[in-house]
PyMOL Python script that loads the backbone (N, CA, C, O; Angstrom):
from pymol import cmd

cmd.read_pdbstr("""\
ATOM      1  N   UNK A   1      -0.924 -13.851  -7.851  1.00  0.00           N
ATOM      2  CA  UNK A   1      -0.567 -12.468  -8.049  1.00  0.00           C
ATOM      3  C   UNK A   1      -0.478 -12.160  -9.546  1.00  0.00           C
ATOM      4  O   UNK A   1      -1.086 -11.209 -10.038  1.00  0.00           O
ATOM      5  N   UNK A   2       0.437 -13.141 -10.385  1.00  0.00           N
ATOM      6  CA  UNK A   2       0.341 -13.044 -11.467  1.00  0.00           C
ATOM      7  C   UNK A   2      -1.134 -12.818 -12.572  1.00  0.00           C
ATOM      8  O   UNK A   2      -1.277 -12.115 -13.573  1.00  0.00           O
ATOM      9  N   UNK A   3      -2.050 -13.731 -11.878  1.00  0.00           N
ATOM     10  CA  UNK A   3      -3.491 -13.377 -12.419  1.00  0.00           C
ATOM     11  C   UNK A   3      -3.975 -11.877 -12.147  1.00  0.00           C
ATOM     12  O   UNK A   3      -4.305 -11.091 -13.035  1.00  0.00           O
ATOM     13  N   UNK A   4      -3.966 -11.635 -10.911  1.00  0.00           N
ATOM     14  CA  UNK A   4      -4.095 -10.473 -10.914  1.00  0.00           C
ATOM     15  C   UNK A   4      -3.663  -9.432 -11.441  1.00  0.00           C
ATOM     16  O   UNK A   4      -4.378  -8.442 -11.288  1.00  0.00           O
ATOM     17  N   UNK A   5      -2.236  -9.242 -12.319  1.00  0.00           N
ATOM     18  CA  UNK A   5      -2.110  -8.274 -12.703  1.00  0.00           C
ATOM     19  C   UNK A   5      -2.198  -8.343 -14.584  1.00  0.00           C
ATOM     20  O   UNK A   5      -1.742  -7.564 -15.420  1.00  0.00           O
ATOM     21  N   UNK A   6      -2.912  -9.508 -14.722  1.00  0.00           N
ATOM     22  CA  UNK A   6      -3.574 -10.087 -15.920  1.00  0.00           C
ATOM     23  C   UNK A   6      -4.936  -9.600 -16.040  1.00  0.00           C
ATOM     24  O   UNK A   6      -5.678  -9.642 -17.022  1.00  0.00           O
ATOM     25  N   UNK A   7      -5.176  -9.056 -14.701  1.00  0.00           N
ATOM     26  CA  UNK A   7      -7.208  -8.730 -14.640  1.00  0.00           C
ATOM     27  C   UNK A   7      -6.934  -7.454 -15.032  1.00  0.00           C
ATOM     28  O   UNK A   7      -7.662  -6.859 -15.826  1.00  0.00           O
ATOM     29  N   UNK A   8      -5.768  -6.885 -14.461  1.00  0.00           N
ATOM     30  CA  UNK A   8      -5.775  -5.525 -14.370  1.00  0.00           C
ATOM     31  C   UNK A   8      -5.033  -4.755 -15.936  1.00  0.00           C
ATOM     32  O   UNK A   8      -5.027  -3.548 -16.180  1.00  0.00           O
ATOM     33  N   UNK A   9      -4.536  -5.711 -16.703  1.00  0.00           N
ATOM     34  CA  UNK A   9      -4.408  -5.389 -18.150  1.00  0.00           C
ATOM     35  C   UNK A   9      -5.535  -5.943 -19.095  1.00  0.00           C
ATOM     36  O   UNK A   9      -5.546  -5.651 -20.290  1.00  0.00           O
ATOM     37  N   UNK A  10      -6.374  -6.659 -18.586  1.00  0.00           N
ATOM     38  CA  UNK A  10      -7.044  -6.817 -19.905  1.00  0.00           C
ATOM     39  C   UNK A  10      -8.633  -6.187 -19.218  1.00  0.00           C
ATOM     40  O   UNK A  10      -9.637  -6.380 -19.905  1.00  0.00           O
ATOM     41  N   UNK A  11      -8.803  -5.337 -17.656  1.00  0.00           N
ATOM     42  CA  UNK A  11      -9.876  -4.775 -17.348  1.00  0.00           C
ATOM     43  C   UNK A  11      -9.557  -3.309 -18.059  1.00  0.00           C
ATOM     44  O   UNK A  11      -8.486  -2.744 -17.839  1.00  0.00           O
ATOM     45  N   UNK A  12     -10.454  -2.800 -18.830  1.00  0.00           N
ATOM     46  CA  UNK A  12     -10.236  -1.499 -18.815  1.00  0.00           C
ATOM     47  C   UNK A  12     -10.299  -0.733 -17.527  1.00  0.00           C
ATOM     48  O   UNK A  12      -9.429  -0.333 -16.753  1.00  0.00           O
ATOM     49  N   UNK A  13     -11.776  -0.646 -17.548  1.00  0.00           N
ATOM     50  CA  UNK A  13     -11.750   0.348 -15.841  1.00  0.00           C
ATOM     51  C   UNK A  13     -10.976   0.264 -15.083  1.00  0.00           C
ATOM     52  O   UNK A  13     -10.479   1.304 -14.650  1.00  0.00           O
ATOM     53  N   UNK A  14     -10.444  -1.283 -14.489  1.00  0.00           N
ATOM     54  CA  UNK A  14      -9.556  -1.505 -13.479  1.00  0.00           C
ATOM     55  C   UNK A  14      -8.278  -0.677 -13.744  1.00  0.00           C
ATOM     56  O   UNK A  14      -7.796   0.157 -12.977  1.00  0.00           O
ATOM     57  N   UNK A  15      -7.684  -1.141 -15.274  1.00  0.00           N
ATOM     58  CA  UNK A  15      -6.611  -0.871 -15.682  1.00  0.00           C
ATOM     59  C   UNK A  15      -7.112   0.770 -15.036  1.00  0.00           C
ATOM     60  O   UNK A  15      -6.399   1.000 -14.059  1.00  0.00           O
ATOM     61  N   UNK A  16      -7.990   1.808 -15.262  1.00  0.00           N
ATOM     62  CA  UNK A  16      -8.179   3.018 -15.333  1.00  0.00           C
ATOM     63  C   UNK A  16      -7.607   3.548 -13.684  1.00  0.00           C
ATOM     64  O   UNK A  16      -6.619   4.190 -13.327  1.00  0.00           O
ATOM     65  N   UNK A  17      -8.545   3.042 -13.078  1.00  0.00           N
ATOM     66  CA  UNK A  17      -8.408   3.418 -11.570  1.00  0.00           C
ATOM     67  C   UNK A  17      -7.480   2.930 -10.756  1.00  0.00           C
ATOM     68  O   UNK A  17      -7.349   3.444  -9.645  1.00  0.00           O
ATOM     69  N   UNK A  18      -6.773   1.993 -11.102  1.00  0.00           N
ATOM     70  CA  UNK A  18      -5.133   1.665 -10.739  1.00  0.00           C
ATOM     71  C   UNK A  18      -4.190   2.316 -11.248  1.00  0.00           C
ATOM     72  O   UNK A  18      -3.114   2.264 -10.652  1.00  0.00           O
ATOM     73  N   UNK A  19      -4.285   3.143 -12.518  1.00  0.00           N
ATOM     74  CA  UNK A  19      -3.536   4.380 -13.052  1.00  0.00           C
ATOM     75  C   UNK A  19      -3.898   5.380 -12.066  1.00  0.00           C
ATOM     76  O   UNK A  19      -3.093   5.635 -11.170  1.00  0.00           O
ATOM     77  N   UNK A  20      -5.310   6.131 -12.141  1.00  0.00           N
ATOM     78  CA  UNK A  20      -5.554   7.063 -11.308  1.00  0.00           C
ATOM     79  C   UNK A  20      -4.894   7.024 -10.094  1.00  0.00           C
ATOM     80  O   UNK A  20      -4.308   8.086  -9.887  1.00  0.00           O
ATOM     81  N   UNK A  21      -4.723   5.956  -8.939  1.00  0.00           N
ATOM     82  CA  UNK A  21      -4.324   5.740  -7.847  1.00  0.00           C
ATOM     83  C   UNK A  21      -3.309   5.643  -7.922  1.00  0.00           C
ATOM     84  O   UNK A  21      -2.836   5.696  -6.787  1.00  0.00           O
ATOM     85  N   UNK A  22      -2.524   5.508  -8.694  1.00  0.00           N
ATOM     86  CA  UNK A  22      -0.571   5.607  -8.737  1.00  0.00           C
ATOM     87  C   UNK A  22      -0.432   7.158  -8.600  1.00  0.00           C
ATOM     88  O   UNK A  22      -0.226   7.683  -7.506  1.00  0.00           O
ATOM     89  N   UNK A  23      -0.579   8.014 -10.002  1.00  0.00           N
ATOM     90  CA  UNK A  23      -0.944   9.130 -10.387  1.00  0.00           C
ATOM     91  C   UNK A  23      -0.959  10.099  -8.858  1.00  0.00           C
ATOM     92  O   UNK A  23       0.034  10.758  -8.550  1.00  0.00           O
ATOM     93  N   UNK A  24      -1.977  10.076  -8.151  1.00  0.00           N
ATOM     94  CA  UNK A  24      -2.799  10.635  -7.170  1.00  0.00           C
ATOM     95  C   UNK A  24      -1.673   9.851  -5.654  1.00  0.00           C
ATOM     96  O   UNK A  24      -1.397  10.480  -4.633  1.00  0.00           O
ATOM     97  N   UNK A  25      -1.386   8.924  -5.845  1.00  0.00           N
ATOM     98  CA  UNK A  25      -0.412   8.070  -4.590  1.00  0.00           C
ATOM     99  C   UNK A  25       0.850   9.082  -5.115  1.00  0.00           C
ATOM    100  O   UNK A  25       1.269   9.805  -4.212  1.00  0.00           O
ATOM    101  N   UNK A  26       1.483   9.239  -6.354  1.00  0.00           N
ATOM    102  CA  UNK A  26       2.964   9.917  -6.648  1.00  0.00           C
ATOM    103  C   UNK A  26       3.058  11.238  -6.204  1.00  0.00           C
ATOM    104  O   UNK A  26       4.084  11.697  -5.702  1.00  0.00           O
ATOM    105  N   UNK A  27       1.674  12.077  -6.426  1.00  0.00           N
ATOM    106  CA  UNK A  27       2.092  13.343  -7.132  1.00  0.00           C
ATOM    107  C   UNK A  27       0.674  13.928  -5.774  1.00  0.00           C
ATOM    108  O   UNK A  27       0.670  15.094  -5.380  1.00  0.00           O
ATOM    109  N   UNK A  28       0.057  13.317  -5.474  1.00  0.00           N
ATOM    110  CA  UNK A  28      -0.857  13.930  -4.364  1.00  0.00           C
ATOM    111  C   UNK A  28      -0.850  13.886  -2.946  1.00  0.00           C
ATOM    112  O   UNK A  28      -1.247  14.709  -2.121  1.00  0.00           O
ATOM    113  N   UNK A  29      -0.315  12.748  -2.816  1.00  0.00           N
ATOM    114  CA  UNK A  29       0.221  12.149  -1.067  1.00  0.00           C
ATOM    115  C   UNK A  29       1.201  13.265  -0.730  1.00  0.00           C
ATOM    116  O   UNK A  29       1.056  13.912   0.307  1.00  0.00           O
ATOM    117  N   UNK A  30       2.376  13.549  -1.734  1.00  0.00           N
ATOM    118  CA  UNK A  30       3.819  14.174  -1.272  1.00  0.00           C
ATOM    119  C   UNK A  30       3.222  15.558  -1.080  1.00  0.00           C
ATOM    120  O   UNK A  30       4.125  16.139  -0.478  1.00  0.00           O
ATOM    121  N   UNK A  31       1.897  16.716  -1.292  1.00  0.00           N
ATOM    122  CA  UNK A  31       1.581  17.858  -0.712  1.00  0.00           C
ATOM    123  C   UNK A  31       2.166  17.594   0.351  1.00  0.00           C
ATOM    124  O   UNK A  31       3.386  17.540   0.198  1.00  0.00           O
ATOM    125  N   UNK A  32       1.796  17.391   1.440  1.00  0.00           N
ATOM    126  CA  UNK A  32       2.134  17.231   3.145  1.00  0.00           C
ATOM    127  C   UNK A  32       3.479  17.751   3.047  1.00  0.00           C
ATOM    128  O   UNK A  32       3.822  18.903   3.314  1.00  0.00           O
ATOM    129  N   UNK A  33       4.428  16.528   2.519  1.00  0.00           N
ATOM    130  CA  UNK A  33       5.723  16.737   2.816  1.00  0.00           C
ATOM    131  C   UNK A  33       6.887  18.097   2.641  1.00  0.00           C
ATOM    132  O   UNK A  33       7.811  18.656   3.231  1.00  0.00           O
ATOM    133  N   UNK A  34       5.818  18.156   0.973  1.00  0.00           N
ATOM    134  CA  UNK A  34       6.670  19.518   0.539  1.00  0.00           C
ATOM    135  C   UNK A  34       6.018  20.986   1.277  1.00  0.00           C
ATOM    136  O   UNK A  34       6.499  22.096   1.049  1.00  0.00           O
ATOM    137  N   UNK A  35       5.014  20.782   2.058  1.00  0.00           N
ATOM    138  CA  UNK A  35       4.206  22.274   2.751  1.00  0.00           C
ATOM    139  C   UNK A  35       5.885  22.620   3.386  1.00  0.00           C
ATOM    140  O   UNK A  35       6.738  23.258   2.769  1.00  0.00           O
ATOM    141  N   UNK A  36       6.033  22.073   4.618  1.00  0.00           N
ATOM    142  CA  UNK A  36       7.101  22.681   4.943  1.00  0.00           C
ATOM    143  C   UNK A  36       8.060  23.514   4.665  1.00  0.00           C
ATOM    144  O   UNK A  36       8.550  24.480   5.250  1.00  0.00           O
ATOM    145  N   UNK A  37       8.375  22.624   3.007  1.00  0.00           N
ATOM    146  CA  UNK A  37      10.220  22.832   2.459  1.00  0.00           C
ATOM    147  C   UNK A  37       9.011  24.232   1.611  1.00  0.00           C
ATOM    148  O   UNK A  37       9.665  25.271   1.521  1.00  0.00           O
ATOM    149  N   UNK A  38       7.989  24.366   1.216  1.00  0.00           N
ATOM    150  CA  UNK A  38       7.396  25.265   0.744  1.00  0.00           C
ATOM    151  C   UNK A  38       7.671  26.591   1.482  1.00  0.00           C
ATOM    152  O   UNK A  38       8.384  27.476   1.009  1.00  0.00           O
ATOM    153  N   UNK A  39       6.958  26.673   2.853  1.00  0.00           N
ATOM    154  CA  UNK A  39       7.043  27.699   3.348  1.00  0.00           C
ATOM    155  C   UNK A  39       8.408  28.200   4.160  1.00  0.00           C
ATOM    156  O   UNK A  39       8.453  29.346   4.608  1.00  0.00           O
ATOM    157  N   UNK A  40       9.352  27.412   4.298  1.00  0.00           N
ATOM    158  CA  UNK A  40      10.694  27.832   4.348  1.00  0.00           C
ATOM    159  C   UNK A  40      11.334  28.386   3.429  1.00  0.00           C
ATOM    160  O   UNK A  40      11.413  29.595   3.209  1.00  0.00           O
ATOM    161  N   UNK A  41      11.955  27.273   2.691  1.00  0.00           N
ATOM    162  CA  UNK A  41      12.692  28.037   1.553  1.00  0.00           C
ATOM    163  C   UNK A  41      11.984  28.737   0.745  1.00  0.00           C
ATOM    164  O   UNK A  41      12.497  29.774   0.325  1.00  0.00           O
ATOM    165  N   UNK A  42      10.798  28.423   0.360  1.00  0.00           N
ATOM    166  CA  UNK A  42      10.019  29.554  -0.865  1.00  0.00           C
ATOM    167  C   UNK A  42      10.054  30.898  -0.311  1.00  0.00           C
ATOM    168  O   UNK A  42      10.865  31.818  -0.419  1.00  0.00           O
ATOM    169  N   UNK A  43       8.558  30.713   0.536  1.00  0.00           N
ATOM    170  CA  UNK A  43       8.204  31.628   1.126  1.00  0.00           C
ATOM    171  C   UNK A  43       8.575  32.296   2.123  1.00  0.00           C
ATOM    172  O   UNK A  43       7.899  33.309   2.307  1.00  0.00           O
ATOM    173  N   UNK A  44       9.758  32.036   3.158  1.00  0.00           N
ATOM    174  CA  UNK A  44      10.495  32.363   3.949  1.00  0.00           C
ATOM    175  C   UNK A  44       9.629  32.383   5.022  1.00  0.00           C
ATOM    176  O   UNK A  44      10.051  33.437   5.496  1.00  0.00           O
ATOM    177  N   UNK A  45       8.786  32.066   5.750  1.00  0.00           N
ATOM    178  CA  UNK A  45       8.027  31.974   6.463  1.00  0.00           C
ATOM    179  C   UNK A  45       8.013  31.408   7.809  1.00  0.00           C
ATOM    180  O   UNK A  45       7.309  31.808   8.736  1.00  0.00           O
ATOM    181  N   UNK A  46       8.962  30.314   7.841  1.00  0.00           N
ATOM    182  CA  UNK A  46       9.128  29.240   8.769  1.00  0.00           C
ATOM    183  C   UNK A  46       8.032  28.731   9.328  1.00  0.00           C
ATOM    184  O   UNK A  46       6.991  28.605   8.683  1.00  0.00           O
ATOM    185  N   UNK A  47       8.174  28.305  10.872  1.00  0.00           N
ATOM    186  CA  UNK A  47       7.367  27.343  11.231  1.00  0.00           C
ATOM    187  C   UNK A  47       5.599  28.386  11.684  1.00  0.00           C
ATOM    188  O   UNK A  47       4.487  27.859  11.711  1.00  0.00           O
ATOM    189  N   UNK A  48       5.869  29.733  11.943  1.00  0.00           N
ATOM    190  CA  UNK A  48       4.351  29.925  12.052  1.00  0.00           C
ATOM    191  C   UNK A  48       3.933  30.533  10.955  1.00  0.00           C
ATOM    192  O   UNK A  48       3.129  31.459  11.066  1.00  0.00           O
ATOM    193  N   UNK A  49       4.384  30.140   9.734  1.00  0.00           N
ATOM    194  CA  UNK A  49       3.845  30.477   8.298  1.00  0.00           C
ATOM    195  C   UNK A  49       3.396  29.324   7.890  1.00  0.00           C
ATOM    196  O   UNK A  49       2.365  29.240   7.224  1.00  0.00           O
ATOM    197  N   UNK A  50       4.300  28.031   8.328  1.00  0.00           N
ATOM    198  CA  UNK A  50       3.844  27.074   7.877  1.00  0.00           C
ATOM    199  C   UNK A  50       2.438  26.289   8.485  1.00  0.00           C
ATOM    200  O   UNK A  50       1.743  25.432   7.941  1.00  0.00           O
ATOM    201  N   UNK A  51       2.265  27.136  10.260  1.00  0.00           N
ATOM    202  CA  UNK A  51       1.382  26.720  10.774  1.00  0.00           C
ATOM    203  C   UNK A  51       0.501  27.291  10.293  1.00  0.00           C
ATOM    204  O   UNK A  51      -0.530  26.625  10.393  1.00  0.00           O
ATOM    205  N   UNK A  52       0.302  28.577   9.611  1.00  0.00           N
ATOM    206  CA  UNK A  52      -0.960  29.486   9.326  1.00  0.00           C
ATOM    207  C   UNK A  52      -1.423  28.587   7.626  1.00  0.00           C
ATOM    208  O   UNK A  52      -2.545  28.218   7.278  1.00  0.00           O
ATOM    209  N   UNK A  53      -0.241  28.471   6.940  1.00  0.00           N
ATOM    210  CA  UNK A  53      -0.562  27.498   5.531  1.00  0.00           C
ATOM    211  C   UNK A  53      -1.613  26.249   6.069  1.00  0.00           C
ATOM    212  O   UNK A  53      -2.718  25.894   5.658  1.00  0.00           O
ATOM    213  N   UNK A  54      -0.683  25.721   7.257  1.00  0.00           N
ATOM    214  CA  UNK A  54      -1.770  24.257   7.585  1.00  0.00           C
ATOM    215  C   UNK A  54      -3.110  24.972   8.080  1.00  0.00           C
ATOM    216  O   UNK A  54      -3.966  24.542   7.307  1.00  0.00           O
ATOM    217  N   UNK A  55      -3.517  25.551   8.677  1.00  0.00           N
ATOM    218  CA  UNK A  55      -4.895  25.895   9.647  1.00  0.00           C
ATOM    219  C   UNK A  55      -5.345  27.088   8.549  1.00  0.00           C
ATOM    220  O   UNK A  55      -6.214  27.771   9.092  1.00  0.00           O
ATOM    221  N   UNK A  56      -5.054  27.578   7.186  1.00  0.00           N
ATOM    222  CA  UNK A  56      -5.908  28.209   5.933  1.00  0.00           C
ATOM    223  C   UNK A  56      -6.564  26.379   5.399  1.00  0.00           C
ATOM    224  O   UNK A  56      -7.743  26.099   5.184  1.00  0.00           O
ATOM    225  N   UNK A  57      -5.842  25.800   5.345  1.00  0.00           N
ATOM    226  CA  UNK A  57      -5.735  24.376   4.309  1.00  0.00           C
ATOM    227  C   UNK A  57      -7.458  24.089   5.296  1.00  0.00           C
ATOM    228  O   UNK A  57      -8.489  24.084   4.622  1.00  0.00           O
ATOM    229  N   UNK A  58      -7.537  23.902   6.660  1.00  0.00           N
ATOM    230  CA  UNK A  58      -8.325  23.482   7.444  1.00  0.00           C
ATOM    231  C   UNK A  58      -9.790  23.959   7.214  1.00  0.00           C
ATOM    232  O   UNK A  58     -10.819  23.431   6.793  1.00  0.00           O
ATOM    233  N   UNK A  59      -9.400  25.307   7.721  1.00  0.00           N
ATOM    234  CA  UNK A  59     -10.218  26.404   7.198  1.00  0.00           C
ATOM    235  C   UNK A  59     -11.080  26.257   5.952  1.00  0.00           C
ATOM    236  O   UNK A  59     -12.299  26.408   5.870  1.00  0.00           O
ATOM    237  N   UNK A  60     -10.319  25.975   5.116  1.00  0.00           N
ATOM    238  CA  UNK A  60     -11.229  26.079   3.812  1.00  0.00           C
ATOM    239  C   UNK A  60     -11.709  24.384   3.182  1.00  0.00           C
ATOM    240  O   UNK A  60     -12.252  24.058   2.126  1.00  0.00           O
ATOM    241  N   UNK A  61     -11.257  23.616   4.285  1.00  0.00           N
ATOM    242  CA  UNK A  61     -11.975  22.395   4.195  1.00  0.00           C
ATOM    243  C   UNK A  61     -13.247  22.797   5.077  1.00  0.00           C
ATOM    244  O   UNK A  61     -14.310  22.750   4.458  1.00  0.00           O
ATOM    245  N   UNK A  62     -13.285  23.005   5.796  1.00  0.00           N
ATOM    246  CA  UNK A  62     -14.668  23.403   6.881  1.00  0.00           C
ATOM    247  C   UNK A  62     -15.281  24.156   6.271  1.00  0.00           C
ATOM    248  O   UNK A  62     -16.500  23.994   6.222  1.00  0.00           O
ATOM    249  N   UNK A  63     -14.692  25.218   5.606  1.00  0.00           N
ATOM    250  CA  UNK A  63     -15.715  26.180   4.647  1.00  0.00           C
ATOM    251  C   UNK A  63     -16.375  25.265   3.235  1.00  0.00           C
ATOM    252  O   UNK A  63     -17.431  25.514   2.655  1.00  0.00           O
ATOM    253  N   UNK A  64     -15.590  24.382   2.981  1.00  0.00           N
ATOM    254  CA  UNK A  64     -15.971  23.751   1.473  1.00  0.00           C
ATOM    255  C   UNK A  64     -17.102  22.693   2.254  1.00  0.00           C
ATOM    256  O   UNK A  64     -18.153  22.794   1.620  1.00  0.00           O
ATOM    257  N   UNK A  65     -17.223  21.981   3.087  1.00  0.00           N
ATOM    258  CA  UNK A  65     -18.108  20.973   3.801  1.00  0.00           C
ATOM    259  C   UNK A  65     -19.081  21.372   4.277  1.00  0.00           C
ATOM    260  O   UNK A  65     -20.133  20.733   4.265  1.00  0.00           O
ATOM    261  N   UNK A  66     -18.905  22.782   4.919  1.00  0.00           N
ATOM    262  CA  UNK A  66     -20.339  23.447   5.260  1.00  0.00           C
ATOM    263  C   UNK A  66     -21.123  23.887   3.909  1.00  0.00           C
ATOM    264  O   UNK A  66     -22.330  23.648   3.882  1.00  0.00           O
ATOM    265  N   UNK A  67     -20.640  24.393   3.002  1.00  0.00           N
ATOM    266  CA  UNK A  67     -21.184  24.661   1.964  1.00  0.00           C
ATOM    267  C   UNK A  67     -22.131  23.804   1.401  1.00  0.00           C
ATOM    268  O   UNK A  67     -23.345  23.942   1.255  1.00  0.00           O
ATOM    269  N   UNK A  68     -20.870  22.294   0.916  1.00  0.00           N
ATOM    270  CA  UNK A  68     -21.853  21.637   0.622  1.00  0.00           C
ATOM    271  C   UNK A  68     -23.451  21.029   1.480  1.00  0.00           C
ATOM    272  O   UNK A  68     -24.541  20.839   0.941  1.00  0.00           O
ATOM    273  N   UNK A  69     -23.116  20.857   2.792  1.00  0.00           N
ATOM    274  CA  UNK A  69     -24.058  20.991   3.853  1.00  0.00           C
ATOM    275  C   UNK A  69     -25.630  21.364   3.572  1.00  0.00           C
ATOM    276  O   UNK A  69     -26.695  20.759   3.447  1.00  0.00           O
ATOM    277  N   UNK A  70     -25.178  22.645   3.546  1.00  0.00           N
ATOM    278  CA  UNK A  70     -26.064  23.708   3.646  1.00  0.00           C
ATOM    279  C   UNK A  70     -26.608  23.721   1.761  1.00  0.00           C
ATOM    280  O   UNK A  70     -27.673  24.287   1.517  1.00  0.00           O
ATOM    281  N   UNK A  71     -25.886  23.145   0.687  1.00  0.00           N
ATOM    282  CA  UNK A  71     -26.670  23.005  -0.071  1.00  0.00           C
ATOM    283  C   UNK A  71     -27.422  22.203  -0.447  1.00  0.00           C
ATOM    284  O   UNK A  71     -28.574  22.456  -0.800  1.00  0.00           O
ATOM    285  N   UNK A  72     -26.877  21.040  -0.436  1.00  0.00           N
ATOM    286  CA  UNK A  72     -27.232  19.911  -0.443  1.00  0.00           C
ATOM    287  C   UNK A  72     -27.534  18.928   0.950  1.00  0.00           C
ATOM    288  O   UNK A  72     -27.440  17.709   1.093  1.00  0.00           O
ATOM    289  N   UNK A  73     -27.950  20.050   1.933  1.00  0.00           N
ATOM    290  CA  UNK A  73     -28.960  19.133   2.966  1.00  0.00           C
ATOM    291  C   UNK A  73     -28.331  18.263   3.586  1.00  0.00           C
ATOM    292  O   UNK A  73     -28.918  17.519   4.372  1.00  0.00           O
TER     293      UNK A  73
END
""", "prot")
cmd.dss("prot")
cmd.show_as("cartoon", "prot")
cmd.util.cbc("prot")
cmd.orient("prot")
């Protein structure tokens, strides 16, 4: 284990994309959690605000995938 985290200080790239993946694991995973406490307390919305937040989120993944689709074949 110890070697390994010897590869990962003296790899640049590695070192790079094991930053990125902390980064993106801290601060990108926790969306999900906070949608909720979002559309409650922020937005006052409760649970079918929070359902319409999740199924826009959907929505515009299906819209962003067809796009690319349809441009790139």
């Amino acid at each position: 284990m110890a070697e390994g985290f010897r590869y990962i200080a003296r790899t640049p790239a590695v070192r790079a994309l094991v930053g990125l993946v902390g980064v993106v694991g801290t601060f990108g995973m926790n969306f999900s959690v906070w949608m909720p406490v979002l559309a409650q307390d922020e937005l006052g919305v409760g649970a079918s605000g929070y359902g319409a937040m999740m199924s826009a989120m959907g929505v515009g993944a299906l819209a962003a995938n067809a796009e690319r689709l349809i441009e790139h074949g």
